[in-house]
DSSP file (Angstrom, degrees, kcal/mol; ACC not computed):
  #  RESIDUE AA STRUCTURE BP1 BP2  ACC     N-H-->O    O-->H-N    N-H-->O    O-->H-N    TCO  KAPPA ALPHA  PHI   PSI    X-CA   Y-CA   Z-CA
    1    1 A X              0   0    0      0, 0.0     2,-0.9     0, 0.0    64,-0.0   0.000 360.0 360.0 360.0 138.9   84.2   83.6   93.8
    2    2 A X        +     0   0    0      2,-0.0     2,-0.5    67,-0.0     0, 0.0  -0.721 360.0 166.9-101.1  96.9   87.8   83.6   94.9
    3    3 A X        +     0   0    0     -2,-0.9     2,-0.3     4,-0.1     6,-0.0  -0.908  10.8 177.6-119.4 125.6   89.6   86.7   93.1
    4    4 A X    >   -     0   0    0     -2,-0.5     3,-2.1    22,-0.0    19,-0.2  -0.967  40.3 -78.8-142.8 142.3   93.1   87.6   94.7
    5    5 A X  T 3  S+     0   0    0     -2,-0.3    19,-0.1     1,-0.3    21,-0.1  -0.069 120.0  33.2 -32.5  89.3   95.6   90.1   93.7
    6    6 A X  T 3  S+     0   0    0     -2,-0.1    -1,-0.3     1,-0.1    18,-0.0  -0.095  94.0 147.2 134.8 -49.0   98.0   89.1   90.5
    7    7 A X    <   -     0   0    0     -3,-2.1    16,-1.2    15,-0.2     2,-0.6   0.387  51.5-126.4  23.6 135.0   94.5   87.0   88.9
    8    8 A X  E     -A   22   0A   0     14,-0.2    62,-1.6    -3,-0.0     2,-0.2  -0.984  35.5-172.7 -93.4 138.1   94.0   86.8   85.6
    9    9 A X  E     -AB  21  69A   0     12,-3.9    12,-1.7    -2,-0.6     2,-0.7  -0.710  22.4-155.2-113.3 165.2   90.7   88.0   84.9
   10   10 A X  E     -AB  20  68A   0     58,-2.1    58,-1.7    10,-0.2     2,-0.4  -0.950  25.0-135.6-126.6 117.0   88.0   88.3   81.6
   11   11 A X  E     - B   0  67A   0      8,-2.0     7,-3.0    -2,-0.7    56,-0.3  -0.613  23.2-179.1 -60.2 121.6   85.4   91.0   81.8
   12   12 A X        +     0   0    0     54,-1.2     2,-0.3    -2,-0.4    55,-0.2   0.154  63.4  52.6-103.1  24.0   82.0   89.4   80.7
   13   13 A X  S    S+     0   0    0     53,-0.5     3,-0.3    -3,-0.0     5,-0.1  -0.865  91.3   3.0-168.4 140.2   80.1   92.5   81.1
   14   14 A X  S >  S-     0   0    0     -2,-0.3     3,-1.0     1,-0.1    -3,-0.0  -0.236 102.8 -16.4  93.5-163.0   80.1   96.3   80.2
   15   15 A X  T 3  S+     0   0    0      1,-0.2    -1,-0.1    -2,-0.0    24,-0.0   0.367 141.1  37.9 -56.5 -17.0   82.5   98.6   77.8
   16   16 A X  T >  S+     0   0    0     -3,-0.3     3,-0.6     3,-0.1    -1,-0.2   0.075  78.7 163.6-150.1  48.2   85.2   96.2   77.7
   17   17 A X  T <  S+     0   0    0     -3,-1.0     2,-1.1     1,-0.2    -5,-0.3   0.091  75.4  23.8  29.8 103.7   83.0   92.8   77.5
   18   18 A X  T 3  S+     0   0    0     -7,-3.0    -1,-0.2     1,-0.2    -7,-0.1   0.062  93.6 124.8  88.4 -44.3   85.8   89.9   76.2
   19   19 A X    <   -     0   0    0     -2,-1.1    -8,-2.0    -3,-0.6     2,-0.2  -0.410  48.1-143.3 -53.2 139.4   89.1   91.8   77.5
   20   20 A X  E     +A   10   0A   0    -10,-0.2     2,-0.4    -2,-0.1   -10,-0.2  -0.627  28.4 152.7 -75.2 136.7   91.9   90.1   80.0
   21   21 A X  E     -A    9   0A   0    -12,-1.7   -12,-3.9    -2,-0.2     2,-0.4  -0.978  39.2-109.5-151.4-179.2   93.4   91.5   82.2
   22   22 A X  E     -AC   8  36A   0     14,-0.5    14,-2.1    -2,-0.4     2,-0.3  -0.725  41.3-110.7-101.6 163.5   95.4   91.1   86.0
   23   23 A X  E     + C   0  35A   0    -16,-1.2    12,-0.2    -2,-0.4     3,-0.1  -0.482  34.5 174.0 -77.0 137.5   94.0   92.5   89.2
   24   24 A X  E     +     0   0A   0     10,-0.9     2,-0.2     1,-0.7    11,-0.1   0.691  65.7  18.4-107.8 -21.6   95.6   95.2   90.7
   25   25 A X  E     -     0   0A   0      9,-0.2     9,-4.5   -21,-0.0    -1,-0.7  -0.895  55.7-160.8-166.9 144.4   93.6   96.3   93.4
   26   26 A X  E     - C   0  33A   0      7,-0.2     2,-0.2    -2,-0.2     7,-0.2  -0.905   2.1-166.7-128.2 156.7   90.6   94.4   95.4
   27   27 A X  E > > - C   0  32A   0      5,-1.1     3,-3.1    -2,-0.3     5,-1.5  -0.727  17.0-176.5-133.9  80.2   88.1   97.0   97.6
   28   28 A X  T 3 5S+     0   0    0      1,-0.3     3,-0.2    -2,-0.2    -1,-0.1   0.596  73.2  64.7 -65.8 -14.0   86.5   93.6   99.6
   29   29 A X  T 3 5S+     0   0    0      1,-0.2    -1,-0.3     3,-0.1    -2,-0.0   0.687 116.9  22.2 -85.7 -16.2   84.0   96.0  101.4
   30   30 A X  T < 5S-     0   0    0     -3,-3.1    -2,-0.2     2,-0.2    -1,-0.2  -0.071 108.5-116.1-140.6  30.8   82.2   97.1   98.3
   31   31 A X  T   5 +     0   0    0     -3,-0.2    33,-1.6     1,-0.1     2,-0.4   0.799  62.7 151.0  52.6  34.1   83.2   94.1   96.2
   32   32 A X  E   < -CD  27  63A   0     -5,-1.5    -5,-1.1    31,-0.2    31,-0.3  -0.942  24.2-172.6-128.3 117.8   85.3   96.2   93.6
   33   33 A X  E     -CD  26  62A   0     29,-2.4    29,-2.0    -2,-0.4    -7,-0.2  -0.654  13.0-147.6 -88.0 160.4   88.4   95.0   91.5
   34   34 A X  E     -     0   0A   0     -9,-4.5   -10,-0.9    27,-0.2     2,-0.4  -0.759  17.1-164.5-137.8 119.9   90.5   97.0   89.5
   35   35 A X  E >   -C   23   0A   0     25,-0.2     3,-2.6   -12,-0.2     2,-0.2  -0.598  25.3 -92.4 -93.4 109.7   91.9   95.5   86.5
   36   36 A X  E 3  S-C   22   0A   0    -14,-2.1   -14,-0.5    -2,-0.4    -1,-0.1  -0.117 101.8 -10.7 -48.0 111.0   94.8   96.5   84.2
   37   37 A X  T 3  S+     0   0    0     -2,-0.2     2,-0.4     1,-0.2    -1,-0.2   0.477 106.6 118.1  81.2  10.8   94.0   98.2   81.5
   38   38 A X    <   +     0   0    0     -3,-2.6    22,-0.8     1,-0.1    -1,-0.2  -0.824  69.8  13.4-116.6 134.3   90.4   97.7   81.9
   39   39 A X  S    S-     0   0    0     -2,-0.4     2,-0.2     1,-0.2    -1,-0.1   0.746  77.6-163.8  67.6  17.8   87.8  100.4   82.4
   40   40 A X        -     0   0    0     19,-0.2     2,-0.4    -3,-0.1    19,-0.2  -0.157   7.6-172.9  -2.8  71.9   89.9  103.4   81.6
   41   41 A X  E     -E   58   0B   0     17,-1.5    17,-1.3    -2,-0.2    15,-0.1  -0.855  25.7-112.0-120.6 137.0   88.5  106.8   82.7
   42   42 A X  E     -E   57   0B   0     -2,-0.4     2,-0.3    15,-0.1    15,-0.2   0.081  34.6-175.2 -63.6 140.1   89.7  110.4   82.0
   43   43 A X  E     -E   56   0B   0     13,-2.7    13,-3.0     2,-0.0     2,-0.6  -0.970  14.9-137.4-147.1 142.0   91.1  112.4   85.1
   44   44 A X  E     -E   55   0B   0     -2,-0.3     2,-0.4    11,-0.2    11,-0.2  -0.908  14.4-162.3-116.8 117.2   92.2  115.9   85.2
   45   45 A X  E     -E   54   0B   0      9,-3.7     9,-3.7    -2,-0.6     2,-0.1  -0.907  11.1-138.4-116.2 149.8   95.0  117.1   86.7
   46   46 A X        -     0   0    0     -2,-0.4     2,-0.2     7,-0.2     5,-0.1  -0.354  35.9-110.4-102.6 160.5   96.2  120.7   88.0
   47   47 A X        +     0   0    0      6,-0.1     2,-0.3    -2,-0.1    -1,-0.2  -0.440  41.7 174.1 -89.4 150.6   99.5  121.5   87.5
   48   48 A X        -     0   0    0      3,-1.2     5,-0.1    -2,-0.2    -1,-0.0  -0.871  50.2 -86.8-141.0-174.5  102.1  121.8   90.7
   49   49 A X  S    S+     0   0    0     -2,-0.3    -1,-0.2     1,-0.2    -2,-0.0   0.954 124.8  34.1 -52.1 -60.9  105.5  122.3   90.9
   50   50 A X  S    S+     0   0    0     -3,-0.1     2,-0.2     2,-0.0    -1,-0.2   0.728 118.6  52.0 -97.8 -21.6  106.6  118.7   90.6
   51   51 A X  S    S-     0   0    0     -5,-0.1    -3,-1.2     0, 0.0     2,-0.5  -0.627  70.6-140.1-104.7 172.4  103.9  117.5   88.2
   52   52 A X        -     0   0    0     -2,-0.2     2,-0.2    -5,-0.1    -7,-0.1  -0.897  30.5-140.7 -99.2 147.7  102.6  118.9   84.8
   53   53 A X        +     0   0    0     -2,-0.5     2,-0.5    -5,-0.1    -7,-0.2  -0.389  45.2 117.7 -98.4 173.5   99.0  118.7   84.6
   54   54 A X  E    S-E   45   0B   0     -9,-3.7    -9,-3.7    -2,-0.2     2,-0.5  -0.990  72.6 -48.2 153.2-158.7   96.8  117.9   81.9
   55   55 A X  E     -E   44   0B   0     -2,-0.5   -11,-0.2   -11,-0.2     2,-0.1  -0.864  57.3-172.9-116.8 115.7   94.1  114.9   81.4
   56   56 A X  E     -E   43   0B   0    -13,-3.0   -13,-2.7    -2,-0.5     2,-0.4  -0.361  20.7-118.1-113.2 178.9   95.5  111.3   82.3
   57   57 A X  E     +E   42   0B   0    -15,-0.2     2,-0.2    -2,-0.1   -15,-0.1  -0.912  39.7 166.5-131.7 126.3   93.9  107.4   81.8
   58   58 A X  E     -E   41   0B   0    -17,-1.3   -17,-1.5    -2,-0.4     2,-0.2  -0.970  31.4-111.4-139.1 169.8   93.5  105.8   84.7
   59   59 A X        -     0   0    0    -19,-0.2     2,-0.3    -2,-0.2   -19,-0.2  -0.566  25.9-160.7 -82.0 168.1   91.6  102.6   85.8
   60   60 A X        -     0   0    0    -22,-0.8   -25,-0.2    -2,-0.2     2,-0.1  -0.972  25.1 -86.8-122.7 142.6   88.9  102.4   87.8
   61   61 A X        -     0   0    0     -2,-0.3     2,-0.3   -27,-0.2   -27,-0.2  -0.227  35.5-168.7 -57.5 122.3   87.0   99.7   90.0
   62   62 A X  E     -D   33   0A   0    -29,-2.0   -29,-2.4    -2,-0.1     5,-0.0  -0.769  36.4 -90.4-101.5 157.4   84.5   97.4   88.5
   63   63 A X  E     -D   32   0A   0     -2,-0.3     3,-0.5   -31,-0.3   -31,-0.2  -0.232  34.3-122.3 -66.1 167.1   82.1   95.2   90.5
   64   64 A X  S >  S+     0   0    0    -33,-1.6     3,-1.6     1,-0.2    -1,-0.1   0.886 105.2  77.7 -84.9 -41.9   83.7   91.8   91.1
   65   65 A X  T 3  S+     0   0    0    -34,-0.3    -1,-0.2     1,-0.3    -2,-0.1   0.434  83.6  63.3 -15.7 -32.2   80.6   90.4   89.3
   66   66 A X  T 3  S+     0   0    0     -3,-0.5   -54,-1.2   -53,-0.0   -53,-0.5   0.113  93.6  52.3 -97.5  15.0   81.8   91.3   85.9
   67   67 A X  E <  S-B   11   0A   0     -3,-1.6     2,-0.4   -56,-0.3   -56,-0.2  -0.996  72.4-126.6-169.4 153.8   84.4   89.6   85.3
   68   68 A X  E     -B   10   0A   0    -58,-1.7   -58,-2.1    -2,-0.3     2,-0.3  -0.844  27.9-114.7-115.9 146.3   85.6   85.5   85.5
   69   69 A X  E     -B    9   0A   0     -2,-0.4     3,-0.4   -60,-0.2   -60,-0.2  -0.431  25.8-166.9 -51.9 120.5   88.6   83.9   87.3
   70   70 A X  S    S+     0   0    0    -62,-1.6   -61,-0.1    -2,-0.3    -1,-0.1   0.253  83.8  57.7-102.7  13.0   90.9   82.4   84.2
   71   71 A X        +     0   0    0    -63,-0.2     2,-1.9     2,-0.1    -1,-0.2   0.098  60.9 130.5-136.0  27.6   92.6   80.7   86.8
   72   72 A X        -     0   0    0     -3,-0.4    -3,-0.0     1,-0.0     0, 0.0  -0.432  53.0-134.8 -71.5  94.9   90.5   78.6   88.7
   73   73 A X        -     0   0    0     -2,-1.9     2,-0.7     1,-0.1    -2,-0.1  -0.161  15.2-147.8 -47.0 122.5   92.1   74.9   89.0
   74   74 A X        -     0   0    0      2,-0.0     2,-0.5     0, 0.0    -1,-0.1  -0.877  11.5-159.7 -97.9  84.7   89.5   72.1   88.3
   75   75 A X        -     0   0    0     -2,-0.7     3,-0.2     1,-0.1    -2,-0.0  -0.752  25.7-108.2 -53.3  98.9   90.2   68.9   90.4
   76   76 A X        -     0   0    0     -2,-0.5    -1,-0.1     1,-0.1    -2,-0.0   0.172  33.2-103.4 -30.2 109.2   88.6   65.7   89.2
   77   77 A X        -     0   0    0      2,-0.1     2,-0.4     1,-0.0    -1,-0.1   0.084  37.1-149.2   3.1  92.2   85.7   64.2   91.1
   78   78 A X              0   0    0     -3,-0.2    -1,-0.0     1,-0.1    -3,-0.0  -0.942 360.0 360.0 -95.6 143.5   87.2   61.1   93.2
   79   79 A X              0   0    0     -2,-0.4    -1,-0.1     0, 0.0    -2,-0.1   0.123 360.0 360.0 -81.5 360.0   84.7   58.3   93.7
Protein backbone atom coordinates (compact mmCIF):
# COMPACT_ATOMS: atom_id res chain seq x y z
CA UNK A 1 0.00 0.00 0.00
CA UNK A 2 1.20 3.31 -1.15
CA UNK A 3 0.69 5.94 1.79
CA UNK A 4 2.58 9.33 1.24
CA UNK A 5 2.67 12.45 3.29
CA UNK A 6 -0.54 14.92 2.95
CA UNK A 7 -2.91 11.26 2.38
CA UNK A 8 -6.06 11.13 3.49
CA UNK A 9 -6.43 8.25 5.59
CA UNK A 10 -9.49 6.11 7.62
CA UNK A 11 -8.37 4.08 10.66
CA UNK A 12 -10.13 0.61 10.40
CA UNK A 13 -8.67 -0.61 13.49
CA UNK A 14 -8.19 0.25 17.27
CA UNK A 15 -9.50 3.34 19.62
CA UNK A 16 -10.36 5.49 16.85
CA UNK A 17 -11.81 2.65 14.38
CA UNK A 18 -13.98 4.94 11.52
CA UNK A 19 -12.00 8.41 11.98
CA UNK A 20 -10.21 10.42 8.93
CA UNK A 21 -7.55 11.98 9.10
CA UNK A 22 -4.14 13.35 6.90
CA UNK A 23 -0.68 11.88 7.43
CA UNK A 24 1.82 13.83 8.94
CA UNK A 25 4.66 11.81 9.46
CA UNK A 26 5.68 8.25 7.76
CA UNK A 27 8.60 6.07 9.98
CA UNK A 28 9.09 3.60 6.60
CA UNK A 29 11.61 1.45 8.74
CA UNK A 30 9.00 0.30 11.21
CA UNK A 31 6.03 0.86 8.97
CA UNK A 32 4.47 3.65 11.31
CA UNK A 33 2.21 6.65 10.16
CA UNK A 34 1.12 9.39 12.25
CA UNK A 35 -2.15 10.84 11.53
CA UNK A 36 -3.81 14.06 12.57
CA UNK A 37 -5.69 14.04 15.27
CA UNK A 38 -5.68 10.38 15.55
CA UNK A 39 -4.31 8.29 18.39
CA UNK A 40 -3.90 11.11 20.94
CA UNK A 41 -1.65 10.34 23.97
CA UNK A 42 -0.92 12.33 27.19
CA UNK A 43 2.69 13.76 27.61
CA UNK A 44 4.13 15.50 30.46
CA UNK A 45 6.10 18.24 30.29
CA UNK A 46 8.64 20.03 32.85
CA UNK A 47 8.56 23.51 32.99
CA UNK A 48 11.74 25.62 31.51
CA UNK A 49 12.23 29.05 31.07
CA UNK A 50 10.68 29.40 27.64
CA UNK A 51 7.99 26.79 28.06
CA UNK A 52 5.22 26.24 30.88
CA UNK A 53 4.84 22.76 31.63
CA UNK A 54 1.94 20.79 32.32
CA UNK A 55 0.26 17.60 30.39
CA UNK A 56 -0.16 18.09 26.48
CA UNK A 57 -2.05 15.80 23.47
CA UNK A 58 -0.02 14.70 21.12
CA UNK A 59 -0.23 12.07 18.27
CA UNK A 60 1.46 9.13 18.13
CA UNK A 61 2.50 6.46 15.29
CA UNK A 62 0.17 3.73 14.35
CA UNK A 63 1.08 0.75 12.19
CA UNK A 64 0.44 1.49 8.52
CA UNK A 65 -1.81 -1.53 8.67
CA UNK A 66 -4.65 0.18 10.36
CA UNK A 67 -5.71 2.43 8.42
CA UNK A 68 -7.00 2.69 4.37
CA UNK A 69 -5.77 5.08 1.55
CA UNK A 70 -9.07 7.39 0.75
CA UNK A 71 -7.24 8.40 -2.17
CA UNK A 72 -6.33 5.63 -4.22
CA UNK A 73 -7.38 6.44 -8.07
CA UNK A 74 -9.14 3.35 -9.67
CA UNK A 75 -8.41 3.09 -13.53
CA UNK A 76 -10.72 1.07 -15.57
CA UNK A 77 -9.55 -2.30 -16.95
CA UNK A 78 -8.75 -1.74 -20.82
CA UNK A 79 -9.33 -4.77 -22.96
Amino acid sequence: MIIKKGNQVKVITGKDKGKTGEVIEINRKLNMIKVKEINLVKKHKKPTKENKGGIISKESFIHYSNVKNLEIKKEPIKK
